[in-house]
N, C-alpha and C positions, 0 to 999 in steps of 0.2 A: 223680855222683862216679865217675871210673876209677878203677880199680883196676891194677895189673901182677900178673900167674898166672903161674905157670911151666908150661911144661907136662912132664908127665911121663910116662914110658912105662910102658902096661898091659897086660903081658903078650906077646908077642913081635911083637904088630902093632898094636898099638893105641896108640893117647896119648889124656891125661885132663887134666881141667883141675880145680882146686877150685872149690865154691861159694861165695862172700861169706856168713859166717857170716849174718850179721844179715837178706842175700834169706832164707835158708833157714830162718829163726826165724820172722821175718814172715808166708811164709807156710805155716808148718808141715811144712815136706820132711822127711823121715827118709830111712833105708837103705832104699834095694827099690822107691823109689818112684818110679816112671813121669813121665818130663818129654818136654815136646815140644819137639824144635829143629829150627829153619828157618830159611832162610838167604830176607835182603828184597832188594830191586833193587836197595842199593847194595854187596851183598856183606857185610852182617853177618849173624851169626848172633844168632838169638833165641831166647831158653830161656824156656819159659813153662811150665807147670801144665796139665792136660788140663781138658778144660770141665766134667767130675764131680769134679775136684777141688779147682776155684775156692772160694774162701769168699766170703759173703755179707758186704756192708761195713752196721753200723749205728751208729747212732746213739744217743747219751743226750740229750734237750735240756731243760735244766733251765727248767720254765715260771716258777718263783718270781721269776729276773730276768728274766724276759720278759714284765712287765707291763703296758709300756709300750703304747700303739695300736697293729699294726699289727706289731710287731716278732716277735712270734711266726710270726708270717706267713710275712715274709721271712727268719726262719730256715727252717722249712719249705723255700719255695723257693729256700733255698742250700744245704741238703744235700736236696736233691732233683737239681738243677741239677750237683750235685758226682758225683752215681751212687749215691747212697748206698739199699741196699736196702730197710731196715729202720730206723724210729724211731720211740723212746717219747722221748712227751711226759709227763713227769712233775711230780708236786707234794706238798708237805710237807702242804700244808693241804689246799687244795679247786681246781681248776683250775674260774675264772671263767666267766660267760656269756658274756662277751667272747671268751675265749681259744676256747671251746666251739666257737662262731660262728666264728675265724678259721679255725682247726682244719679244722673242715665246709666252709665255702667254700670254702679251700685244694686240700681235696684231690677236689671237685668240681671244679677247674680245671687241675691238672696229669694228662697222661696217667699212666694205668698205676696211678694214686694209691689205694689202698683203708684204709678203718678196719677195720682187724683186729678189737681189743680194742679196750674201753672202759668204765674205772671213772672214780666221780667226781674221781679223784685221779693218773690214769693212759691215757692210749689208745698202741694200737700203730698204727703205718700200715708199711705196704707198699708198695713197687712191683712191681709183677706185669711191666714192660715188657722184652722179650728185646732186649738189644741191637746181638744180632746178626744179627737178622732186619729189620731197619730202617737199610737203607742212606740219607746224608748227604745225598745229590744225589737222592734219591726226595723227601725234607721239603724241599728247597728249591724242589722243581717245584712239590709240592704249596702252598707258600707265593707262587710266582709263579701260579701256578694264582686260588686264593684272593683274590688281593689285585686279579690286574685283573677279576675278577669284581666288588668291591668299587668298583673305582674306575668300573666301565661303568654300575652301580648310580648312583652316587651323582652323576655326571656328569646322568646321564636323570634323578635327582630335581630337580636345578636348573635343567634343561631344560623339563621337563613341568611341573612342582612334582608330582611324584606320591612323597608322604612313604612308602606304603610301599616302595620302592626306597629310600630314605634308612636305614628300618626294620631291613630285609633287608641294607645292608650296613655295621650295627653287629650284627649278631648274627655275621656271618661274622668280623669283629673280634676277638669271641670265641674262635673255631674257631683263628684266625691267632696270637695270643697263645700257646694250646695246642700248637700244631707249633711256634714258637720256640721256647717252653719244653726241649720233648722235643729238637729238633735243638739246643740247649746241651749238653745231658745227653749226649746221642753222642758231641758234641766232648769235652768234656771227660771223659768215659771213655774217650777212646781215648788219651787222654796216661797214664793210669793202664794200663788193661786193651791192654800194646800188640799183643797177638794181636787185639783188635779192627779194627786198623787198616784191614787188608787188608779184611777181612771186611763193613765199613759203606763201603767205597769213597774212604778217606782215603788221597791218594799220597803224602804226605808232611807232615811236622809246618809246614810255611809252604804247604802245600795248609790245613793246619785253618785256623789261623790265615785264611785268606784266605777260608773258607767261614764262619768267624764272622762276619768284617767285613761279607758279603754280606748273613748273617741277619741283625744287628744292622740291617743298611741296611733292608732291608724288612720291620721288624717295626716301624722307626722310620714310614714309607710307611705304614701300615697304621693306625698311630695319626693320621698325617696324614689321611687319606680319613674316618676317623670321627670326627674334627674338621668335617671338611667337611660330613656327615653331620650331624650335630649345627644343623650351621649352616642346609643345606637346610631341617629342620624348623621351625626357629625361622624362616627366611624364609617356609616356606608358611604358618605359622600367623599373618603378619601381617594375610595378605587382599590383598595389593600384588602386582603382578606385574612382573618387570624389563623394561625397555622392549626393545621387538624390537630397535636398534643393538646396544644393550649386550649382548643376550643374543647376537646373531650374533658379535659377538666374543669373550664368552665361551665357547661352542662351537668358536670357532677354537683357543682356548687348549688349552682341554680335549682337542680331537683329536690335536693337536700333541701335548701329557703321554701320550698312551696309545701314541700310535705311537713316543716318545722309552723311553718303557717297556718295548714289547716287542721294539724291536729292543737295547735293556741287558739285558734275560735272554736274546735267544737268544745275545748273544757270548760271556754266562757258558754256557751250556750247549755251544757248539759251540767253544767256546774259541779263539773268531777275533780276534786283536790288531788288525786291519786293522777290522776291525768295530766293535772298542770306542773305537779312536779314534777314527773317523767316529761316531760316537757323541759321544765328548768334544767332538770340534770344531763338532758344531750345538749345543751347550748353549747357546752365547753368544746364538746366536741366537734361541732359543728364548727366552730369559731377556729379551732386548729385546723382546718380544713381548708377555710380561705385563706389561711395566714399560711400556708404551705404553697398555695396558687400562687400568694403576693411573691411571696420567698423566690419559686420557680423564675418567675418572669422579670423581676430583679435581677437574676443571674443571665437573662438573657437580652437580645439585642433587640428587641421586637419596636418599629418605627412610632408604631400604634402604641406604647409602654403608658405613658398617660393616659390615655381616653380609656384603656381597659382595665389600669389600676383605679381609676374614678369609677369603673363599675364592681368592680369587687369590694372597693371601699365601702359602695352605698347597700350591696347585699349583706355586708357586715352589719352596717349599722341596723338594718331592718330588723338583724337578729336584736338587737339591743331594747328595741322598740317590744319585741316577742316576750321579752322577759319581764320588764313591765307589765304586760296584757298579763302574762302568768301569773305575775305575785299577788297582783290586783283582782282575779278570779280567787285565789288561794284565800286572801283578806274577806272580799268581801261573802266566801262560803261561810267565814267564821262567825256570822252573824245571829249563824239558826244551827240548832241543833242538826247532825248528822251522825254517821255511825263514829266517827273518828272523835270528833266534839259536843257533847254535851250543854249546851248553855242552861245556868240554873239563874231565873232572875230573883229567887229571893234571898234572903239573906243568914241559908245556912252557909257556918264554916266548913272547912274541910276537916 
């Protein structure tokens, strides 16, 4: 919400401006007290609170309606997700084994997560994580990092059948989940905490947004390959092995997904437009590719016909998720001048 201030003169060379009562209630300013202003790239000034005089954001979460399966849970992980530092989980009566167990597992799976306290009727948790020591595009490498580990993994268990590589890349699944998690919580505290901005590597509020969509894409990637994972297992425990045709061109597929992979993260990291489209523009191709695989093995008898058409299904979709990542590097180059686009922010016509 804007406001109009007037500004007024302090003293023989200075001007002042008032504060929005209600910024100032919120977060507790009085007389005499130390604010920081800084001016961002597009020439606004930011007035923000020094970092020892921030307050701690918590939470109340009442477990008595939160009985349900599952839903305690993902309270938990929405005011976790939100920044929030501190929450007690509370109860009239007695918080269940249930809730106990969601409670515990929960915060075994988010970073930074700790149980403080803990009565039968009450626990505190914490997040310990600094958020500004944990830049935006550091969790996305480490996420692109992570996931073609997974996918080189789980490609050589369908190749070899060697299930621990299948094994190995459901547990990284895990790890992958975890930096999601934690790169949500960035984004969305740096719309609240906007001294963060600078500081975690966010250039602007359609840079976040464009860095979500990216995590979203490959946190969604990541539950694909442990699908695939999943299925690797269940095919080597048949005893069957895929016939060498089938498997040479399943390998062709798979090569294809990894190099359509890595050349979609380097254009998000080098933020090359010319890259991300030559990128979008071999999907098709790539997409006739499996759908030529699906086609083959359709026409034939193979006992294994499901569990291999479930992996060709989920490397398709992978591509889907790639093309996202694309259009989303493509968008958000368009924010800043480059050689292809020009941005003029004042207000000459054409």
């Amino acid at each position: 919400m804007k406001e109009a201030r007037k500004i007024q003169k302090a003293g023989n060379s200075s001007l002042a401006i008032s504060l929005p009562r209600n910024w100032v209630k919120e977060r507790g300013v009085t007389s005499g007290d130390l604010l920081m202003v800084s001016e961002d790239s597009g020439g606004f000034l930011k007035i923000s609170l020094p970092t020892d005089k921030k307050h701690s954001t918590k939470c109340l979460i009442n477990a008595d309606v939160c009985r349900d399966e599952g839903l305690l849970e993902r309270i938990i992980v929405g005011c976790y997700l939100l920044g929030y530092d501190t929450m007690r989980i509370t109860s009239e009566r007695e918080l269940s084994h249930l809730q106990l167990e969601e409670i515990r597992g929960v915060t075994k799976s988010l970073p930074g997560l700790e149980i403080l306290e803990q009565t039968v009727r009450r626990i505190v948790v914490r997040c310990f994580v600094d958020p500004s020591r944990i830049p935006v595009d550091e969790l996305i490498r480490k996420l692109h990092v992570m996931i073609t580990t997974m996918l080189n993994e789980v490609l050589d268990a369908v190749m070899g059948k060697k299930p621990e590589l299948a094994r190995q890349a459901l547990h990284l699944g895990d790890e992958v989940n975890q930096i999601y998690n934690l790169l949500v919580r960035q984004l969305l505290l740096s719309f609240r905490e906007r001294d963060l901005v600078e500081e975690i590597g966010i250039e602007s509020p359609t840079g976040a947004v464009g860095q979500r969509l990216i995590a979203k894409a490959l946190e969604e990637i990541g539950d694909l390959i442990e699908e695939i994972a999943r299925t690797a297992l269940e095919l080597g425990s048949t005893g069957r092995g895929i016939s060498k045709p089938l498997l040479t061109k399943i390998k062709s597929v798979g090569t294809s997904i990894q190099t359509i992979f890595g050349k979609t993260m380097k254009a998000v990291f080098s933020k090359d437009i010319k890259l991300a489209n030559e990128n979008l523009s071999s999907l098709k191709a790539f997409g006739h590719q499996i759908k030529n695989v699906e086609s083959d093995l359709e026409k034939g008898s193979d006992p294994d016909f499901s569990l291999i058409m479930s992996i060709l299904v989920n490397l398709e979709k992978v591509l889907g998720y790639c093309r996202i990542i694309g259009e989303t590097t493509i968008n958000m180059r368009l924010t800043e001048s480059s050689d292809i686009c020009t941005i003029e922010r004042s207000n000459t016509s054409f």
